[in-house]
MARZA-706378 format. One line per 5 residues: number of its first residue (from 0); their letters; for each residue x, y, z of N, C-alpha, C. Coordinates in steps of 0.2 Angstrom, whole numbers, plus 5000, padded with zeros to 4 digits. Layout:
// residues N
NUM = a = X:Y:Z:X:Y:Z:X:Y:Z; ... .
***
This chain:
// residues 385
0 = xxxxx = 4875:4979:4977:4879:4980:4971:4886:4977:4973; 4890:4973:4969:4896:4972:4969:4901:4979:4970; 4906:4979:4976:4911:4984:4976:4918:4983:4971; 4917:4985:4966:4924:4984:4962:4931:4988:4964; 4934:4981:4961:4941:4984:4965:4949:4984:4959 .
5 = xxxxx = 4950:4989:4959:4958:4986:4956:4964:4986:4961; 4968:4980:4960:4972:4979:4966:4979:4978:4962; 4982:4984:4964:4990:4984:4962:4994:4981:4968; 4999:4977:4964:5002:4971:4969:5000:4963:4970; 4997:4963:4965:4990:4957:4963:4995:4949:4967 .
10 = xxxxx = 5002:4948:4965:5005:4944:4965:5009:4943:4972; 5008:4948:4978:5012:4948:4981:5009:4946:4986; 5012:4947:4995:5006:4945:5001:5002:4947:5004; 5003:4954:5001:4994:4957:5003:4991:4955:4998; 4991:4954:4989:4990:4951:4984:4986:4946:4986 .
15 = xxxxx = 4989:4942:4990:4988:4935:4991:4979:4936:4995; 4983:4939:5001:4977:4938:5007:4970:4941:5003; 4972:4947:5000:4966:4949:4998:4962:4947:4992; 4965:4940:4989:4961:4936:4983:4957:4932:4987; 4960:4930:4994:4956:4926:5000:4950:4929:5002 .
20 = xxxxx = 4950:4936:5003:4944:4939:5005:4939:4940:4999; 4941:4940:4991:4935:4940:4984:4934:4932:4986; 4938:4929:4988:4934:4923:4987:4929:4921:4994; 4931:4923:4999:4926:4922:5003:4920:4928:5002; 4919:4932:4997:4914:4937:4999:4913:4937:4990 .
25 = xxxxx = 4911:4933:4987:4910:4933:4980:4904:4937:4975; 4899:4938:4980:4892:4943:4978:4894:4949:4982; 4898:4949:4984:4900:4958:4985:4907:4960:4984; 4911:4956:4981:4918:4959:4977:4920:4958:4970; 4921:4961:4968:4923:4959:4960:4931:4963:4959 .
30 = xxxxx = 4934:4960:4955:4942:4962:4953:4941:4964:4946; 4941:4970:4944:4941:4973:4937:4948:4974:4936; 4952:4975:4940:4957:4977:4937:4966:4974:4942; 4971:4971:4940:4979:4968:4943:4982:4972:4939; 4988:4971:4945:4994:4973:4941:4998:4971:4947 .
35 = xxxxx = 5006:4968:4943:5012:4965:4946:5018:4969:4942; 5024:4966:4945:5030:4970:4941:5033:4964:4938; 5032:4958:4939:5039:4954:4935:5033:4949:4934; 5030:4944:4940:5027:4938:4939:5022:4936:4934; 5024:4939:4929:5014:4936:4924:5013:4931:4924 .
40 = xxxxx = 5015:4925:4924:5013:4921:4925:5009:4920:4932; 5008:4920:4940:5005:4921:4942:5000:4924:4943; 5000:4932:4940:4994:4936:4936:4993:4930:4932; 4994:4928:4928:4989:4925:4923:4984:4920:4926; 4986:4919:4929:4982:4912:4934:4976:4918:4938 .
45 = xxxxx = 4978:4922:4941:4973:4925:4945:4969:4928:4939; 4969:4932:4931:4967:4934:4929:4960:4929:4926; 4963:4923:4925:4959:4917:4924:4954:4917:4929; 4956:4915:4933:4953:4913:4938:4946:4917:4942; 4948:4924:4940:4943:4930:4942:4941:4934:4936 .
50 = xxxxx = 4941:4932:4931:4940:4935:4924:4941:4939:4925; 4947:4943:4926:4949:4950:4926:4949:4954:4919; 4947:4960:4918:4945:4961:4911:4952:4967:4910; 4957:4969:4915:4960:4974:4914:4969:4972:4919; 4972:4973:4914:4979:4969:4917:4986:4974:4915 .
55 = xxxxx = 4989:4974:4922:4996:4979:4920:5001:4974:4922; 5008:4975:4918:5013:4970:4919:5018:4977:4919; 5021:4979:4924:5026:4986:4925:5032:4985:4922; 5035:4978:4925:5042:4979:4919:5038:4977:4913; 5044:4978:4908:5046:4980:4903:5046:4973:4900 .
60 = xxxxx = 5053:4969:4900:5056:4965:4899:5048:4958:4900; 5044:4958:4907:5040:4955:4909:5033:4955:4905; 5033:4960:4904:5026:4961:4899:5027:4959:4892; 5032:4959:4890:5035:4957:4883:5033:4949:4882; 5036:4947:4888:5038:4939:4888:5030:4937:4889 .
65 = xxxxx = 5028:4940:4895:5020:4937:4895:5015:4939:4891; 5014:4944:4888:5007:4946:4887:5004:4940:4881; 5006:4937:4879:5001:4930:4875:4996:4927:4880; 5000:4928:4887:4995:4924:4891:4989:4925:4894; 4987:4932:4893:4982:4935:4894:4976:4938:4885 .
70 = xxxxx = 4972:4933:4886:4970:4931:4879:4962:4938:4880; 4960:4939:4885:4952:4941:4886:4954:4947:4890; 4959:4951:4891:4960:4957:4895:4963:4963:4891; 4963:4968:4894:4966:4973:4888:4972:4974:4896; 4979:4975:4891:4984:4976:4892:4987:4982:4894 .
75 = xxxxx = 4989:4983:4900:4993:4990:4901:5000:4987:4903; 5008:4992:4901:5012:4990:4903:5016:4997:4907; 5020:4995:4909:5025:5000:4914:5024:5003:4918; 5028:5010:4920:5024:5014:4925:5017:5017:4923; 5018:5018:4916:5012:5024:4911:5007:5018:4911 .
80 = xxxxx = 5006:5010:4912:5001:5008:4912:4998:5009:4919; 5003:5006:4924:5001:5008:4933:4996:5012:4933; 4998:5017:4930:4993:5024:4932:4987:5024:4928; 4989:5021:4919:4983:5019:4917:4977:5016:4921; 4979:5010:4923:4974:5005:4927:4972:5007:4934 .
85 = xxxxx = 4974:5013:4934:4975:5015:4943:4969:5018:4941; 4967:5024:4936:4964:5029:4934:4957:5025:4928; 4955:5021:4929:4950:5017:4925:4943:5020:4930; 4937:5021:4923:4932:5023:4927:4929:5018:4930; 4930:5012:4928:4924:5007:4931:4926:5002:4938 .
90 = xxxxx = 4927:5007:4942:4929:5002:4950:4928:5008:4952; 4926:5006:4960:4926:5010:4965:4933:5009:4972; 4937:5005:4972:4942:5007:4975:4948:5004:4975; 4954:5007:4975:4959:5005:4974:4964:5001:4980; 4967:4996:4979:4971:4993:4984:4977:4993:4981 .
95 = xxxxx = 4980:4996:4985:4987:4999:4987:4993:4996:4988; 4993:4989:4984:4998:4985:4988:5006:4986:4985; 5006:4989:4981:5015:4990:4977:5019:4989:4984; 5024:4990:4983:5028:4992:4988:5032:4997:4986; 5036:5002:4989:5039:5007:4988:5034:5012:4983 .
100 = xxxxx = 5038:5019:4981:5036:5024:4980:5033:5024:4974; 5034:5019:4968:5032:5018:4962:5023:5020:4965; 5021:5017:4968:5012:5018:4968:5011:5027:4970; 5016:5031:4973:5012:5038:4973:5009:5040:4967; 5013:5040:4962:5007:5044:4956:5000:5040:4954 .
105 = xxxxx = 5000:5033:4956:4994:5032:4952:4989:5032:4957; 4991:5032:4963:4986:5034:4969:4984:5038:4969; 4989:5044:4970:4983:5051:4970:4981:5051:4964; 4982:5050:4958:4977:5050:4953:4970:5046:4954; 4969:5041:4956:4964:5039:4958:4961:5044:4965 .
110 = xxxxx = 4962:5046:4969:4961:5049:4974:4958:5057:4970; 4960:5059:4964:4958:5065:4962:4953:5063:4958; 4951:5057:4957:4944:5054:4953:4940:5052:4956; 4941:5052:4964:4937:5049:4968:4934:5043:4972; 4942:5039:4971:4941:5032:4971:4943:5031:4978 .
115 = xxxxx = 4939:5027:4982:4941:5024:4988:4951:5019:4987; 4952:5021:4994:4960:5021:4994:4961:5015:5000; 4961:5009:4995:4965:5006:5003:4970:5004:5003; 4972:5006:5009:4980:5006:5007:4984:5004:5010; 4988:4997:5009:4994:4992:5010:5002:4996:5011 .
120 = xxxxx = 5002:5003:5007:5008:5005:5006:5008:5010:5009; 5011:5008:5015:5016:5015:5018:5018:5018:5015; 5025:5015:5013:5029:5022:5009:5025:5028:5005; 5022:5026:5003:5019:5034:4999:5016:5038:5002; 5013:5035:5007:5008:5038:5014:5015:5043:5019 .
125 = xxxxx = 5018:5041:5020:5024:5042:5024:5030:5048:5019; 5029:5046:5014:5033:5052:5008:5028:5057:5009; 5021:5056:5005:5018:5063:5003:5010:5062:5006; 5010:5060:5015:5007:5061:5018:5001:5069:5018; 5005:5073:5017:5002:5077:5016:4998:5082:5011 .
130 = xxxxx = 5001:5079:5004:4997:5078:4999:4993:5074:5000; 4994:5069:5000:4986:5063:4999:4981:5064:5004; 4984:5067:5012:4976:5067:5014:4970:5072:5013; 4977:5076:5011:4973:5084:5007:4970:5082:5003; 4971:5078:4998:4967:5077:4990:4960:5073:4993 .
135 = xxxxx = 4964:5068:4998:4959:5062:5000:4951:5068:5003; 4952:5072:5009:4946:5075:5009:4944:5081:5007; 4950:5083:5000:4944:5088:4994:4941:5085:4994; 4942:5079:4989:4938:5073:4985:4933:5071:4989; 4932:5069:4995:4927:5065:4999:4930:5057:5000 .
140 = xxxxx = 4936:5056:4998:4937:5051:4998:4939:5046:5005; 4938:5041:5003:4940:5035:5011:4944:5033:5011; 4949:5033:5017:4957:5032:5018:4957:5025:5021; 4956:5017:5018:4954:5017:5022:4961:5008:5022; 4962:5009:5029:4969:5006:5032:4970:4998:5032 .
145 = xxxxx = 4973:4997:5028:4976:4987:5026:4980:4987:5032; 4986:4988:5033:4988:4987:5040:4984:4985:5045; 4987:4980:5046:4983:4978:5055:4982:4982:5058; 4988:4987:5060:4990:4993:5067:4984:4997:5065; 4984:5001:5059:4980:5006:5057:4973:5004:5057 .
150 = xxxxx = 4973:4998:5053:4965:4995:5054:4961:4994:5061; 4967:4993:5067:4964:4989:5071:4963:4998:5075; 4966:5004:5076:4965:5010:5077:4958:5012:5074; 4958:5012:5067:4953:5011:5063:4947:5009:5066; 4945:5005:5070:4942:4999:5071:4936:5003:5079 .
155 = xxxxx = 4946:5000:5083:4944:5006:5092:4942:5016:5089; 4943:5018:5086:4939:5024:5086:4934:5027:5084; 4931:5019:5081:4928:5021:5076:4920:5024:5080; 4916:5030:5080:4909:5032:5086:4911:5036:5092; 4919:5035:5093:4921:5039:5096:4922:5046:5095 .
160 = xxxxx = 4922:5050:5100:4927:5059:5097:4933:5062:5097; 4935:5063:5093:4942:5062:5093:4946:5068:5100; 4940:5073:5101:4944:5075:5109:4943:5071:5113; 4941:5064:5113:4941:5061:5120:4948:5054:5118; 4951:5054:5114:4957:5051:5112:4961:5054:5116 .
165 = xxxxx = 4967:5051:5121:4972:5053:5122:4977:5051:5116; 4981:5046:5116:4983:5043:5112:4983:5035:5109; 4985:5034:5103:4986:5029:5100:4993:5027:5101; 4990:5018:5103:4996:5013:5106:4998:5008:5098; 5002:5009:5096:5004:5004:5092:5007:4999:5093 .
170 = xxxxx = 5005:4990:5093:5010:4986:5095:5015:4984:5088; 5020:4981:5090:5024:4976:5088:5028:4971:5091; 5028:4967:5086:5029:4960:5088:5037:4960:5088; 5040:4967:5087:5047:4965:5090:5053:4961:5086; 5051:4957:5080:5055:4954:5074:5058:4948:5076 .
175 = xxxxx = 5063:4947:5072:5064:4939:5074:5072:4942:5079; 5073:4946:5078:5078:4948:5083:5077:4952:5090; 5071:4951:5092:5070:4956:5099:5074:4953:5102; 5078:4947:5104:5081:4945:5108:5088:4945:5108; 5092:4946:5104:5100:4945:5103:5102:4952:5106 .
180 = xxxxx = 5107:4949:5106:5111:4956:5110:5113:4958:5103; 5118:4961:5104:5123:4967:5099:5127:4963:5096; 5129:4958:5101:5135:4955:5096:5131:4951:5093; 5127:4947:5094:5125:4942:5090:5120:4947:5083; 5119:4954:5085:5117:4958:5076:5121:4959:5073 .
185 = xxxxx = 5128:4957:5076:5133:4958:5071:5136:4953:5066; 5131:4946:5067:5132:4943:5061:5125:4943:5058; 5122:4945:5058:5113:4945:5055:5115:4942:5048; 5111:4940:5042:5113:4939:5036:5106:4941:5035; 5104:4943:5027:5098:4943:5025:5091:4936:5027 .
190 = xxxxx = 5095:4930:5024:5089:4924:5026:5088:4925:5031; 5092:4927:5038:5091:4927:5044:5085:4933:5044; 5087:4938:5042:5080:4944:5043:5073:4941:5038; 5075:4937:5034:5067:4935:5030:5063:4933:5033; 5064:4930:5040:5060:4924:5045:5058:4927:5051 .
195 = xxxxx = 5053:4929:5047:5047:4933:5054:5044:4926:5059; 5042:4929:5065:5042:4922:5070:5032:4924:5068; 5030:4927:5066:5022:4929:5067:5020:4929:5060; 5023:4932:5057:5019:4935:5051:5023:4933:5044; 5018:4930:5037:5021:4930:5030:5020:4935:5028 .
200 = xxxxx = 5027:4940:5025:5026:4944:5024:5031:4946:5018; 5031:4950:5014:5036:4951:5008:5042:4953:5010; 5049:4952:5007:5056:4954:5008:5059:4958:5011; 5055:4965:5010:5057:4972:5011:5053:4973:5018; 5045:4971:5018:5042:4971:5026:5046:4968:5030 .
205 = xxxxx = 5047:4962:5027:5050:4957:5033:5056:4959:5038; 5062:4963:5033:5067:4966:5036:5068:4972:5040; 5061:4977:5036:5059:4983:5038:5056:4980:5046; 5053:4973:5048:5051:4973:5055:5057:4970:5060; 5064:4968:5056:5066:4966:5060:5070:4972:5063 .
210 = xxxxx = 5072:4977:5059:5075:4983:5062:5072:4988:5065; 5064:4986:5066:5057:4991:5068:5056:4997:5063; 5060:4998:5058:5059:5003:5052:5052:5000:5050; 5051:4997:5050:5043:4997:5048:5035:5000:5054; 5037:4999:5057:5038:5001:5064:5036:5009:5065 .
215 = xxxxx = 5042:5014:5063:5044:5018:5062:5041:5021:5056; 5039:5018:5051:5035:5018:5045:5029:5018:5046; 5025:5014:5052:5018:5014:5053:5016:5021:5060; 5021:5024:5062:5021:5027:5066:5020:5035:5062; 5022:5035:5058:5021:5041:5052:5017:5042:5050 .
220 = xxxxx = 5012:5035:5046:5005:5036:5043:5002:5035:5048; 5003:5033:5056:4995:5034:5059:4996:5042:5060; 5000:5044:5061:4999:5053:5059:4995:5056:5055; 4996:5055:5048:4994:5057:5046:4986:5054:5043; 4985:5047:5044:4979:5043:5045:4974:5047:5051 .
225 = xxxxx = 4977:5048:5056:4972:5049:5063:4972:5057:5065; 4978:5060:5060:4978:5067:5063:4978:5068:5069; 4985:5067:5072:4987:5066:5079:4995:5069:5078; 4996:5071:5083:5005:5074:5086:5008:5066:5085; 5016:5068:5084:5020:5063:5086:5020:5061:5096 .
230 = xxxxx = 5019:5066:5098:5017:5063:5105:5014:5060:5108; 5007:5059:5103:5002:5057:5104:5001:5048:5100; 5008:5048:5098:5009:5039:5096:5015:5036:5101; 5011:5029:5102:5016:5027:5108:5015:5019:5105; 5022:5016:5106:5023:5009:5103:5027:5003:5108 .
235 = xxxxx = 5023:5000:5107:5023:4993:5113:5027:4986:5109; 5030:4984:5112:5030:4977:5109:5025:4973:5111; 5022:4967:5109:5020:4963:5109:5019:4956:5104; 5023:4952:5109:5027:4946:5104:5021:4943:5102; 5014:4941:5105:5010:4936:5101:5008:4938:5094 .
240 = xxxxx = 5008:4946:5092:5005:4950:5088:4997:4947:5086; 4993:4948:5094:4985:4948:5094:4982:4953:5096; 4985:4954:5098:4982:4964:5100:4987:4968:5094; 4982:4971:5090:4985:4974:5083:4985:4980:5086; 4982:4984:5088:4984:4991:5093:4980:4992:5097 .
245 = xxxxx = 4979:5000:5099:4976:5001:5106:4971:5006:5105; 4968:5009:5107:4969:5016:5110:4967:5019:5116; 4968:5022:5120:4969:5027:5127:4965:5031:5125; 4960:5033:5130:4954:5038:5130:4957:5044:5136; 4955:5048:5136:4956:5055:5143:4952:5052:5150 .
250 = xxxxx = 4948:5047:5148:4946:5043:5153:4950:5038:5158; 4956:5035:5153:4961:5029:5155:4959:5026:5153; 4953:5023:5149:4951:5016:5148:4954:5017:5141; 4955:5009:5137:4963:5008:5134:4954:5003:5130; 4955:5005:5122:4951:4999:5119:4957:4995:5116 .
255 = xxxxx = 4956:4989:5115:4960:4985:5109:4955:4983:5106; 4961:4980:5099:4957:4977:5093:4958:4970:5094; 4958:4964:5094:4961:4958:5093:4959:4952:5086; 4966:4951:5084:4962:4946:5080:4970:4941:5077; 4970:4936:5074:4974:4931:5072:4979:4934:5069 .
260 = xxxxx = 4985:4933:5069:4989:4939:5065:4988:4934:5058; 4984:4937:5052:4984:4938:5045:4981:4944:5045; 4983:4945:5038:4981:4950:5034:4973:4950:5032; 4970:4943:5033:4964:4944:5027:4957:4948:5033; 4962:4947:5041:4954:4953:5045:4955:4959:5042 .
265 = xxxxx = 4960:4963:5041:4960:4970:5040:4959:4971:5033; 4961:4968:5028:4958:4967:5022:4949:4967:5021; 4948:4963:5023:4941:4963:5023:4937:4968:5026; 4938:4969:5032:4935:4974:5036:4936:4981:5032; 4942:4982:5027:4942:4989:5025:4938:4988:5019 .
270 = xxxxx = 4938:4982:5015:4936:4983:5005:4926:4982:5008; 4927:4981:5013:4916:4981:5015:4916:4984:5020; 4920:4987:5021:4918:4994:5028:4912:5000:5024; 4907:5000:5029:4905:4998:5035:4901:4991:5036; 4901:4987:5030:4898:4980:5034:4905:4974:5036 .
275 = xxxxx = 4901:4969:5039:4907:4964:5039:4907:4960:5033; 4912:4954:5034:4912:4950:5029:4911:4942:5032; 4913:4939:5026:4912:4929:5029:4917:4929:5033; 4917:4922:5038:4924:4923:5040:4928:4917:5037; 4936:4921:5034:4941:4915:5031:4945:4911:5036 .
280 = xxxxx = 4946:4914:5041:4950:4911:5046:4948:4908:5051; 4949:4904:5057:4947:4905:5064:4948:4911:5066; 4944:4912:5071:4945:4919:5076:4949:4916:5085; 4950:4920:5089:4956:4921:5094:4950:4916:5096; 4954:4910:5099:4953:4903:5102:4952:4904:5110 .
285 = xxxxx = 4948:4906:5113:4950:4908:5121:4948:4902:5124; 4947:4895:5122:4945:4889:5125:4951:4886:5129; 4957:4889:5124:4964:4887:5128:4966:4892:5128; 4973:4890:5135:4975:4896:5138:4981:4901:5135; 4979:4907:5133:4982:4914:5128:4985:4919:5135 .
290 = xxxxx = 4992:4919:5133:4996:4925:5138:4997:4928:5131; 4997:4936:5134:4999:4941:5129:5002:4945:5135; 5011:4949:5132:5013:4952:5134:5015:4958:5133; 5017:4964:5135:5017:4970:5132:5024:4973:5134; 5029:4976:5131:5034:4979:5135:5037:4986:5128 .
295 = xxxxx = 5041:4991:5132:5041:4995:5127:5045:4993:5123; 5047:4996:5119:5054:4993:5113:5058:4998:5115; 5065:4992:5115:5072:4996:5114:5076:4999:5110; 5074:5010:5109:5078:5011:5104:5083:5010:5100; 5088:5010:5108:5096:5009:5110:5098:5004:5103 .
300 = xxxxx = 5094:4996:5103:5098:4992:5100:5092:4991:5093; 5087:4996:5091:5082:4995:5086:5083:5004:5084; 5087:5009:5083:5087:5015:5084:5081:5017:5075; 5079:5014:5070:5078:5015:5064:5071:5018:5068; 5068:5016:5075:5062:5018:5076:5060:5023:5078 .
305 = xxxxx = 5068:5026:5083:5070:5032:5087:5071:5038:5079; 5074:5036:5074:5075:5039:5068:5069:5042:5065; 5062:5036:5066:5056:5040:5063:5052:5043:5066; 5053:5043:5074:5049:5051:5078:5053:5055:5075; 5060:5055:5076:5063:5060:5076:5061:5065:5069 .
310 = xxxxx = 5063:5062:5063:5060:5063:5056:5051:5068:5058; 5047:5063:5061:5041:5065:5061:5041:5073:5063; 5044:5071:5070:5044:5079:5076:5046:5085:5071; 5051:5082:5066:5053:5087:5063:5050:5091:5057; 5047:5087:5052:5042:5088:5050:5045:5089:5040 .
315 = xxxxx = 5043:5092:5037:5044:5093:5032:5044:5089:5027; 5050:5085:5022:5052:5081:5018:5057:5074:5023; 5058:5078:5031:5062:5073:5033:5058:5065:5035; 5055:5067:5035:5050:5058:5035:5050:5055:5027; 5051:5059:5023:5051:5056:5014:5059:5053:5014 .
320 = xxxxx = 5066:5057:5019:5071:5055:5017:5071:5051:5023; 5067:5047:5028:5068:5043:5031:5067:5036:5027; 5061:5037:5024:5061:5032:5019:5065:5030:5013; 5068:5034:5010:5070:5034:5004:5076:5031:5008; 5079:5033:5012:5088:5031:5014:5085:5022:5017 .
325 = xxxxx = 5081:5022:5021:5079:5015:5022:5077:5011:5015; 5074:5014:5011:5071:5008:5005:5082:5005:5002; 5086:5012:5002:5091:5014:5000:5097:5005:5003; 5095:5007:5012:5101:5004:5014:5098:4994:5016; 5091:4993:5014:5088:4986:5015:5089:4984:5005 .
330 = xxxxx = 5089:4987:5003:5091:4983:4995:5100:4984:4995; 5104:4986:4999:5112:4986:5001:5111:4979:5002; 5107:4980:5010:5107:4974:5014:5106:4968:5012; 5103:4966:5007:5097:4960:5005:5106:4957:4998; 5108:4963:4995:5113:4962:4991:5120:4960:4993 .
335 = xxxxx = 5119:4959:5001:5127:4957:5003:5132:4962:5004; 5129:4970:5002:5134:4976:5003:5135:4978:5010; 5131:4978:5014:5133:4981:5020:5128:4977:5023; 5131:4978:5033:5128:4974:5037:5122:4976:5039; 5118:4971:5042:5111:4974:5046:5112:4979:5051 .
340 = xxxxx = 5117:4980:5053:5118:4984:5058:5121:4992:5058; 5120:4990:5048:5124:4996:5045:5116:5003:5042; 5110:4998:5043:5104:4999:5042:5102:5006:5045; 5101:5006:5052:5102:5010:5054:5104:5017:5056; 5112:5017:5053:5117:5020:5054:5114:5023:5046 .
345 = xxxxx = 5112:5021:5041:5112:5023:5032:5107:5029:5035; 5102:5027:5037:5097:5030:5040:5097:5038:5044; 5098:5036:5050:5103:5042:5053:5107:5046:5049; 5112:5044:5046:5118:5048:5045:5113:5052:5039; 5107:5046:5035:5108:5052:5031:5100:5061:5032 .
350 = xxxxx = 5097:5058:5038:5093:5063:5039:5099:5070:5043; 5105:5066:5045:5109:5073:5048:5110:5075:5043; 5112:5074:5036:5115:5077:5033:5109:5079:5027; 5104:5078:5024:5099:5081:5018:5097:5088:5020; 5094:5090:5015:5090:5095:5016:5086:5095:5019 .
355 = xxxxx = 5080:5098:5023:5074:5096:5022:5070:5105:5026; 5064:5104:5022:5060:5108:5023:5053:5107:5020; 5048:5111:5019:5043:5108:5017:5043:5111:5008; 5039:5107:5005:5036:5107:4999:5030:5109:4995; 5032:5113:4988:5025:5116:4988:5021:5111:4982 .
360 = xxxxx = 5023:5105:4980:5020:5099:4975:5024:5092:4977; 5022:5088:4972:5025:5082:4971:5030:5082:4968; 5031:5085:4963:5039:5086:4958:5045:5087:4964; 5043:5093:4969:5048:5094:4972:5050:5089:4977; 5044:5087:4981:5044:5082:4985:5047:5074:4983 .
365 = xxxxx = 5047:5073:4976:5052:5066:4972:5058:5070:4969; 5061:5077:4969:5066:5078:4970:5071:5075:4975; 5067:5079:4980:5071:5078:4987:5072:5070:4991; 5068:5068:4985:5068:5058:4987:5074:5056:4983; 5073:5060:4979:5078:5057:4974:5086:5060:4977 .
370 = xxxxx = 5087:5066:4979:5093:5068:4982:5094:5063:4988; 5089:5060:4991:5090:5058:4999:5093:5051:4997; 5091:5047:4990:5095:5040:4989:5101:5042:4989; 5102:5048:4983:5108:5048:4982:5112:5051:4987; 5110:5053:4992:5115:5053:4998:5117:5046:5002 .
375 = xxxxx = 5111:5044:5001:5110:5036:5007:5116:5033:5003; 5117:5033:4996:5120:5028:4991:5125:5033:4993; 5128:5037:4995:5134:5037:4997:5139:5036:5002; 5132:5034:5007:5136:5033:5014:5136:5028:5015; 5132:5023:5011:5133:5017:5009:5142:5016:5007 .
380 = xxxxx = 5142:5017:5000:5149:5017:4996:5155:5019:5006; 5151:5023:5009:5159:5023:5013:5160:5020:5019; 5153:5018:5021:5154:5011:5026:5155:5004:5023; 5157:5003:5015:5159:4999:5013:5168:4997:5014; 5170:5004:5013:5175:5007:5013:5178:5008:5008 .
***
């Protein structure tokens, strides 16, 4: 039986990779249900193209102008559709690719229906971690990891026991700026952080790796993905980005995962977990000669990564306002308002200064999101001056 899927974020670069794995596995995936926020016109081509019977256009303004162009689909619009098409009975699992917090509600909504979760988005993982994997195993649900880092964790534990884990090693490829000193981050511009040396990636990932806030971001959901201490996650650089992670047993031996840095292994490996899929790419070429290096990363001059232990260790809502003040100070950055160097700083200043404590729902938890921007968006206004 075909595994149906609805994949929110249809237009973007998980979008992308994971239209390459329906099409290399066409008798075991089917696409019932997209959705995009602005571009219908490219939904409309994927809609076509995979006779999609169920279609969401978020904005407003986008749904208006597009929906003629979806003649054979039934129509859902805005956040109230997201959740509509999130919550459809006829698929068995969701991909997770929105970016930012707009996907919490319609995930765990599908999560309390019992729909397999795969999940591209951090952020909602790292907000309301602890909602979701509480819902994820009432339900019986599979958590299961689009990230390279988490997939390839995913991957090395998979037969193992988890008391013979010591910990999980997560690489990074360290961004286009592992090399510049200080003074040369003090002219960064945005085009300059869009240009990952490894990976195609969306706007907001891209920046978030150049500052290691993505980093930091993936260090909070193997937490709560692996159910392990902040201690027990350690992070490496690794420029080639071919060893996706690691893991450390209590015996010393270290597995790794490897594979070509795209998207479409860990995408496949999660939408037909436990079988494999066709292969869309070449695999790691050892006929020629392959150096892979390891070293740790530098807080000092990347500190947004030193920010998300910190957050973790501390526990609460403060991993939701490390997020919130990051989504907060990279839409500054991208608009010309403050420097890349002022990223870290928005971040910091604003976990010293929010509330934080722990929460007894989601209301309260997108309160405290909401008070955390409007701090960020103030410390912003004063490093503008």
């Amino acid at each position: 039986m075909k595994r149906k899927i609805v994949l929110l974020g249809a237009t973007g670069s998980i979008g992308d990779s994971t239209l390459k794995v329906v099409r290399a596995n066409p008798d075991r995936l089917e696409i019932v249900g997209i959705a995009a926020n602005k571009n219908w016109k490219k939904l409309a081509a994927i809609a076509e193209e995979f006779n999609v019977p169920n279609v969401c256009i978020s904005d407003e303004a986008a749904f208006d102008e597009g929906r003629g162009a979806f003649k054979n689909a039934k129509m859902f619009r805005g956040a109230e559709g997201l959740l509509e098409i999130s919550t459809l009975p006829q698929f068995d699992t969701l991909v997770a690719a929105v970016v930012g917090t707009q996907a919490l509600i319609p995930t765990i909504s599908a999560i309390k229906l019992g729909k397999d979760i795969a999940l591209a988005n951090k952020e909602i993982l790292v907000m309301a971690g602890k909602f979701m994997m509480a819902e994820a195993k009432k339900r019986g649900v599979k958590m299961l990891p689009l990230d390279s880092e988490h997939n390839a964790v995913f991957q090395c534990v998979r037969g193992e026991r988890k008391q013979d884990i010591q910990n999980l090693i997560i690489t990074a490829s360290g961004g286009m700026f592992r090399d510049y000193t200080y003074e040369q981050m003090k002219s960064i511009k945005p085009a300059d952080a869009m240009r990952h040396p490894n990976w195609d990636m969306g706007v907001k990932v891209t920046i978030d790796s150049s500052t290691l806030a993505n980093k930091g971001l993936e260090v909070i959901e193997a937490k709560w993905l692996f159910d392990v201490s902040p201690d027990d996650i350690e992070v490496v650089v690794h420029r080639q980005s071919i060893v996706h992670s690691m893991v450390r047993f209590k015996d010393g031996s270290v597995l790794a995962h490897m594979a070509p840095p795209s998207m479409t292994f860990p995408i496949e490996h999660s939408l037909l977990y436990p079988e494999r899929g066709n292969p869309i790419l070449p695999s790691v070429d050892f006929s020629k000669p392959l150096a892979l290096d390891f070293a740790p990363p530098d807080t000092n001059r990347f500190p947004c990564l030193k920010h998300a232990f910190a957050a973790l260790r501390e526990g609460g809502t403060a991993t939701a306002a490390f997020n919130a003040s990051n989504e907060v100070a990279v839409a500054n950055f991208v608009a010309g308002k403050i420097a890349w160097l002022d990223i870290p700083t928005v971040v910091g200043k604003t976990l010293e200064s929010v509330e934080n404590g722990e929460v007894g729902s989601i209301e309260e938890l997108l309160e405290r999101d909401r008070l955390a921007r409007i701090r960020a968006g103030e410390i912003v206004e004063k490093l503008r001056g």
